[in-house]
N, C-alpha and C positions, 0 to 999 in steps of 0.2 A: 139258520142253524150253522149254516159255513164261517158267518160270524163269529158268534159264540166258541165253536170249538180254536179259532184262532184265537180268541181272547184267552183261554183256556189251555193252549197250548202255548201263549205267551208266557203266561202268568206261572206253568210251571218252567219252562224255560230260566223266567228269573230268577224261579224258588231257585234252582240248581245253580245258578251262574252264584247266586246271594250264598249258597253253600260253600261254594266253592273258593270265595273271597276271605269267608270264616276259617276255610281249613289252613287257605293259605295262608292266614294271619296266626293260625297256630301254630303253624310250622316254624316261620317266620320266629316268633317268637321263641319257640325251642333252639334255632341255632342259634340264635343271640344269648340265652341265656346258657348254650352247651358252650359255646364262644368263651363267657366269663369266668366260667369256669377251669376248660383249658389254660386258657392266654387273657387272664384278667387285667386291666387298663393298670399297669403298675406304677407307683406312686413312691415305692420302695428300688433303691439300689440293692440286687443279688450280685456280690462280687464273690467270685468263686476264684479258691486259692490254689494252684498245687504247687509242691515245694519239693525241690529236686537234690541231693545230694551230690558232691563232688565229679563222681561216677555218673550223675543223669537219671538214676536212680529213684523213683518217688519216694517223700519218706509220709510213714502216716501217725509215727510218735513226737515229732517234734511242737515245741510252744509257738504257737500264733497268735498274734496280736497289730492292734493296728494304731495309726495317729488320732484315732477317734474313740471315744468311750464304748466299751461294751465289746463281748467274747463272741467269738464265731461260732458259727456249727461246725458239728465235725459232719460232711457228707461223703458220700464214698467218691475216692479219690484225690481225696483233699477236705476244706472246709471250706467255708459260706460266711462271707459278713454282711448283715442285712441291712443298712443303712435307710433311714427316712428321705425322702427329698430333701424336707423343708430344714434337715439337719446337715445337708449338705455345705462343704466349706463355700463360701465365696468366692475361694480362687476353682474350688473342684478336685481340687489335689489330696490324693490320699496315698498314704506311707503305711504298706504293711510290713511286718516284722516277724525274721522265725530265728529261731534257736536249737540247739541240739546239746547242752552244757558240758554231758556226757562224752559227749564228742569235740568239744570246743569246735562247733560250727553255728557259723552266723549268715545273715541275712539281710536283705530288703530289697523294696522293688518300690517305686512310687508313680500313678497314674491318675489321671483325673477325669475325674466324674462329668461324663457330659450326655448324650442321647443316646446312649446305651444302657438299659437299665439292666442287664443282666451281662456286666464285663468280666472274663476271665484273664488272670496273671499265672505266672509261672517264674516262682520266686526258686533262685539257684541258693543254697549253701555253700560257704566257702570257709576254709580255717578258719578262724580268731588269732592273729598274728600282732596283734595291735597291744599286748601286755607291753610292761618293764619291771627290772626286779630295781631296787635301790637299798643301800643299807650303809655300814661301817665295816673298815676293817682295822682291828686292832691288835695288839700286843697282851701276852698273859694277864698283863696287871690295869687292862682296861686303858690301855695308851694309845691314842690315834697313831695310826702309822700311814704318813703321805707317800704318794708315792708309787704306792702298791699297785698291779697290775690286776688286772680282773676283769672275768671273760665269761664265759658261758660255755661251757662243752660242747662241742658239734656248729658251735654258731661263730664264724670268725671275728666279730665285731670286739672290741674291747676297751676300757677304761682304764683311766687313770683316778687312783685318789686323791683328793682335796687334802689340804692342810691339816685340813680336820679329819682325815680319813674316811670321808664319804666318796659314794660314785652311785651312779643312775646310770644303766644300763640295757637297753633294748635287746629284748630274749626272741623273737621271731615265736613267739607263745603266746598260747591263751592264759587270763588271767584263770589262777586258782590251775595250771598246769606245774607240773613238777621238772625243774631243770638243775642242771647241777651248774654250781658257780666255783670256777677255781680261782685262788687270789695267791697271788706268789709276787716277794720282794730279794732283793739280796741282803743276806745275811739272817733270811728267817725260810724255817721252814714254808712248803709252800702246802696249801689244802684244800679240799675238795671235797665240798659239801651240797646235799640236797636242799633244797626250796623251793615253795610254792610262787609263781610269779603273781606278780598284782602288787598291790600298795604295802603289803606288811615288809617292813625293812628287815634285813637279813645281815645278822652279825658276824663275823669272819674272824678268826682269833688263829693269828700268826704268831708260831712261837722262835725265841732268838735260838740261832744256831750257835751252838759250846763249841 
């Protein structure tokens, strides 16, 4: 009998131990899959953006874009560019870009991709200084005048015109900013007119002094 109830008292012992292997492997199994959930094996680059104003200031209207095809998220606090791995450059380098046009502020920041799959940057804004305005200046009746002087108001740099009455001119502006260009020669009036800086030429019409 003393037998038997040891076999018996074996045999549930194992049932419970054999339970308890199964519970274990449940468990087990629930953090692994609670795991993938959280913090799944990522495959994908999260680069997260914030984009700071002159002041340090976040901004959360400005345009983001990057060296690689395809738009970001906007998430709180910035935006989010999700890149594949296997779309990842060769060198790893990646060049993001922001803007504020409204403001003529620009940007970029460039980092590269490597065993971090969830990298954060902090892209600074700074003026758009990098315009020029270029044009003619000439005489009532459409006459190149050489020579002529011409400047930019508020910005001390200044030119001389060509033979041909041309000059190119560095304005400390963004293009598509509005600067005033004075152009003064002797023996003609001198004037002082509005224009947008960037590529469209700006005509100047100096008239002779009676």
């Amino acid at each position: 009998v003393q037998s038997k109830l040891t076999r018996a008292e074996f045999a549930k012992v194992a049932n419970r131990l054999i339970g308890l292997a199964a519970l274990l492997c449940i468990l087990a199994t629930g953090l692994i899959g609670m795991w993938i959930v959280l913090d799944p094996p990522s495959d994908i680059y999260r680069v997260r953006v914030t984009v700071l104003d002159p002041a340090g200031t976040p901004v959360d209207d400005a345009r983001v874009w990057s060296s690689m095809p395809g738009e970001p998220q906007t998430v709180a606090g910035g935006w989010e560019f999700n890149i594949p791995e296997q779309s990842r450059p060769n060198d790893g380098r990646l060049t993001i870009f922001a803007a504020k046009p409204a403001a003529f502020l620009r940007g970029q920041v460039e980092l590269t991709l490597g065993e971090d799959s969830n990298p954060a940057v902090v892209l600074p804004l700074e003026r758009d200084q990098s315009a020029s305005v270029s044009g003619m200046v000439q005489d009532a009746e459409g006459r190149a005048i050489a020579g002529a002087l011409v400047s930019v108001v508020g910005y001390p740099p200044s030119a001389t015109t060509s033979e041909n009455g041309s000059f190119v001119l560095d304005v400390n502006a963004s293009a598509g900013q509005m600067v005033q260009i004075h152009a003064e020669k002797n023996g003609f009036s001198a004037v002082t007119q509005s224009h947008l800086a960037g590529p469209d030429p700006a005509v100047l019409v100096l008239d002779h002094v009676r």
